[in-house]
N, C-alpha and C positions, 0 to 999 in steps of 0.2 A: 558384613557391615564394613571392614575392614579396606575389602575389595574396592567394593561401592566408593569410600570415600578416596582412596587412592584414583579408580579411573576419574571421579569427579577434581581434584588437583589437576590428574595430567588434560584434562580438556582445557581446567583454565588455564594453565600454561600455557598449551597451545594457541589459546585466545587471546590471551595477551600478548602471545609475541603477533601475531595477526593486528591487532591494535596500533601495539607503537609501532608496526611495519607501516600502515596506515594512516598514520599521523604524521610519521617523518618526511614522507610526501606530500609538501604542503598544497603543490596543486591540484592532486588529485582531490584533496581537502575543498579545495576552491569549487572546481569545476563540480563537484560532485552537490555542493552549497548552489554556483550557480545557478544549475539546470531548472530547479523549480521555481527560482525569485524569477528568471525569463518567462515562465508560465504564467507567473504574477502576471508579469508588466506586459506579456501579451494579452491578456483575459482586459485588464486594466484600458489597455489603448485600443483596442480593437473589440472584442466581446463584447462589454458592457453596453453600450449601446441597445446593440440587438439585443441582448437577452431584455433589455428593459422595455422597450417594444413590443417583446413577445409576452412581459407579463403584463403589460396594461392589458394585451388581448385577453390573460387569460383574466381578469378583474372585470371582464364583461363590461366594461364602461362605469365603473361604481368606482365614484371620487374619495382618494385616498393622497394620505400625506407621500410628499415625495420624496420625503426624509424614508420613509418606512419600503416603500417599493427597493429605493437606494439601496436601503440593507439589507431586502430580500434577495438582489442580485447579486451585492459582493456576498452575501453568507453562502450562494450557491458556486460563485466562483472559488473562494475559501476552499470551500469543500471537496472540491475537484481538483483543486490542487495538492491538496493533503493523501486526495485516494490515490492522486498519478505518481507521489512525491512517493509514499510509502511502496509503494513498485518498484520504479526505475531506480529509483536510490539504493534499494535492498540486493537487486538484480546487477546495479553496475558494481556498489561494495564487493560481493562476489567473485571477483578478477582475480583476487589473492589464491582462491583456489584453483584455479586459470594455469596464474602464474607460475604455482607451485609442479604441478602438474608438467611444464614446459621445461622447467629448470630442473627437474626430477628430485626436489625435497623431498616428495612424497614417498617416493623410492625409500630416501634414508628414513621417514616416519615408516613405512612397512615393513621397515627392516628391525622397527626397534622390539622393544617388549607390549608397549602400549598393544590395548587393543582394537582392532579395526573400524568398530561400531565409536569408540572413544575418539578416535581422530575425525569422523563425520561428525560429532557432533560438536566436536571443536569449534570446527567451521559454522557451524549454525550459531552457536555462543558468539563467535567474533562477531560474524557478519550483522546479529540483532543487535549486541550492542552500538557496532559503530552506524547502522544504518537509524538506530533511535537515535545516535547523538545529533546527527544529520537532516532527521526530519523532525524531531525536538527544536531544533534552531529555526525548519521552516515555520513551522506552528506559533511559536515566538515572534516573528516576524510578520505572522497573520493577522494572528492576537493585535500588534500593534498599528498594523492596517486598519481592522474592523474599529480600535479606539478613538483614530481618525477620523476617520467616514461615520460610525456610527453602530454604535457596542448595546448588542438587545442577548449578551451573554450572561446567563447565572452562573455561580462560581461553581456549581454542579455539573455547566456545560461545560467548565474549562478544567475540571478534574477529567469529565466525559470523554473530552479531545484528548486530553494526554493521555488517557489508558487505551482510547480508539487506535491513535497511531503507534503507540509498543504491540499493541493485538495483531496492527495490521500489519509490521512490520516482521512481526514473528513469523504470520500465518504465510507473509509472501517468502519469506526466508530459506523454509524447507521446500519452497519450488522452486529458487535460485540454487538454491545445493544439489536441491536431485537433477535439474535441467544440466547443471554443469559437470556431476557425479556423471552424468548417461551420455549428454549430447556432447556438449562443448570441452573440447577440447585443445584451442588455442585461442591467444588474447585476438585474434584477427576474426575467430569466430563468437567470441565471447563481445566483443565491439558491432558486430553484425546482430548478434542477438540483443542487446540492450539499446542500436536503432531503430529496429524494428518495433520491439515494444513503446518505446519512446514518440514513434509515431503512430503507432496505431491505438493502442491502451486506452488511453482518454476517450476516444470517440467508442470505444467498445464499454466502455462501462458506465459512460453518459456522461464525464468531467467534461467536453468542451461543447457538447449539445446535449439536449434533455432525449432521454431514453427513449421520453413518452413520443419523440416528434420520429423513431424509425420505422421501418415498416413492421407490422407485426411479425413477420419471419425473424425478422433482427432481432427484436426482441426478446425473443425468445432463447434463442442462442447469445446472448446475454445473461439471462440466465444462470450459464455452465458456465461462468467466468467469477470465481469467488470476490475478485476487486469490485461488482458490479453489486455486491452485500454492501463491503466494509466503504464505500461510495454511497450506498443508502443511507447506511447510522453518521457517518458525516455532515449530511445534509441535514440530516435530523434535528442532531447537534447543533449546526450553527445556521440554520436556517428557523426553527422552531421559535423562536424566540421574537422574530421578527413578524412570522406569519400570523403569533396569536394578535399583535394590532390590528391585522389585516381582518382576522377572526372576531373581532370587539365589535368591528361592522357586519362582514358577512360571514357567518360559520359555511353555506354556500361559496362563496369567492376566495376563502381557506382552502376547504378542501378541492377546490378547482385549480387552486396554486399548486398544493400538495403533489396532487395528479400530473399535473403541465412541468415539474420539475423533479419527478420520480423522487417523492419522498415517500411517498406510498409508492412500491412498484408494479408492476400487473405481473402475475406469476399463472403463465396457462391460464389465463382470461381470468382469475381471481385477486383481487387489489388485496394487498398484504402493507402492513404499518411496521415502524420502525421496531415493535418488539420483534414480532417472528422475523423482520429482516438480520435482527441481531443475533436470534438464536440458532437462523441457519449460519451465518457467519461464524459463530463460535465453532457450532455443530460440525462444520466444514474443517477449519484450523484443526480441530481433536483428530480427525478420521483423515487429513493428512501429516497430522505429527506418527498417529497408531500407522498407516498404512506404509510411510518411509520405516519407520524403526523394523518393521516385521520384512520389509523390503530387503534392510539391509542385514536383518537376523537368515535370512532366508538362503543369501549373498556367503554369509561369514559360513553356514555351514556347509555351503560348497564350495566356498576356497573362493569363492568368486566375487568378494567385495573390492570395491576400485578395479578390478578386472587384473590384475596382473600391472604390476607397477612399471613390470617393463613395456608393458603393451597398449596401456592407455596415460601411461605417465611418462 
């Protein structure tokens, strides 16, 4: 017990100093804020349009408020911004292990007494806190969007969303740790990897178009992409609210909305709802929390976790 609570100190230690390393950079603070308010105000100036378009089609021509379509579109832009937000943000946070690596800290962490498996998870402690703080603020900022435009949220959804994004922010975490633990190696390839997601991401898990509109092969391989869950229970969340007006007239013209903006998803030709989207999402987080730790138990007892401090750090 003893043990236990000692490595549990030296992680937060090490999360903490990861934190106010983090902090004391106010730009990267900024830029790291920016990136998803620009997804806003692109979704906002450009998107909206279309998507509202594409759900009159899917409303089959059945006359509805256009207050209520309104909030059907921004709660699915909301959403997509929240699942891309909890990614790239989680994935760019990440740099510090980068960084550390480059400048060879890690060296003198390997060197110390701490244990191997304890400085891994450091990095996941820091990077979930500061990447909640981060897309906590985007969420706040959305929150005050949909107020504006138009709020079909229960205080259940807004509990729902902030436990949504610490889940997703965890879950994407330990694939920003291990991609950077395995692959990346320098901030020029750690900048290559976080544009690359950055562009492609949203359109792989349905944030900047609906799942339902790619080919069936796309979709499917979709699928294997855990963001393309925690992008379901968001839409859930902050679209569900909206749809049931929709649903007051036609439970038909619902569930055709549902479908036309993957809130229901098609899983190998079976239409699945926001519970089992949710429980594979969890299901998914657990079985890549167990499958890193025994990764890196696996690692420690061949001497081979971080690879040699001299060799990959």
């Amino acid at each position: 017990m003893k043990t236990l609570k000692n490595d549990f100190s030296v992680a937060a230690e090490l999360a903490v100093r990861g934190i106010k390393i983090f902090l004391s950079d106010r730009m990267s603070v900024f830029f790291s804020l920016l990136a998803p308010i620009i997804i806003l105000i692109l979704y906002v100036l450009f998107l909206g349009d279309v998507q509202m378009d594409s759900l009159k089609q899917a409303m089959h021509g059945l006359p509805a408020d256009e207050n209520v379509l309104q909030a059907v579109v921004d709660s699915w832009m909301i959403a997509g911004v929240m699942a891309v937000s909890c990614i790239t943000v989680t994935f760019t946070s990440q740099n510090l292990l980068v960084k550390d690596r480059e400048s060879g800290i890690i060296s003198d962490f390997l060197a110390s007494p701490a244990k191997r498996s304890v400085i891994a998870a450091s990095y996941i402690l820091y990077n979930v806190v500061v990447s909640s703080i981060i897309c906590l603020i985007v969420l706040a900022i959305a929150f005050v969007y949909l107020a504006i435009t138009g709020w079909y949220l229960t205080a259940a959804d807004v509990f729902a969303a902030i436990g949504m994004t610490i889940l997703s922010v965890i879950s994407v975490s330990v694939i920003a740790t291990a991609a950077c633990v395995t692959f990346v190696k320098t901030e020029g390839a750690h900048s290559g990897l976080v544009g690359i997601l950055s562009a492609a991401i949203g359109f792989l898990i349905g944030a900047y178009m609906p799942v339902s509109t790619f080919p069936t092969a796309i979709q499917y391989i979709t699928l294997f992409i855990p963001g393309t869950y925690s992008a379901g229970v968001f839409r859930s969340i902050f679209m569900e609210g909206a749809i049931s007006e929709i649903e007051a007239l036609s439970p038909f013209a619902a569930d055709s909305v549902r479908d036309a903006y993957s809130v229901n998803i098609d899983f190998f030709g079976e239409k699945i709802g926001t519970d089992i989207i949710a429980v594979i999402f969890v299901s998914v987080t657990v079985l890549m929390f167990i499958g890193y730790f025994i990764m890196q138990y696996v690692k420690v007892k061949h001497n081979t976790f971080f690879v040699s401090a001299q060799r990959k750090f």
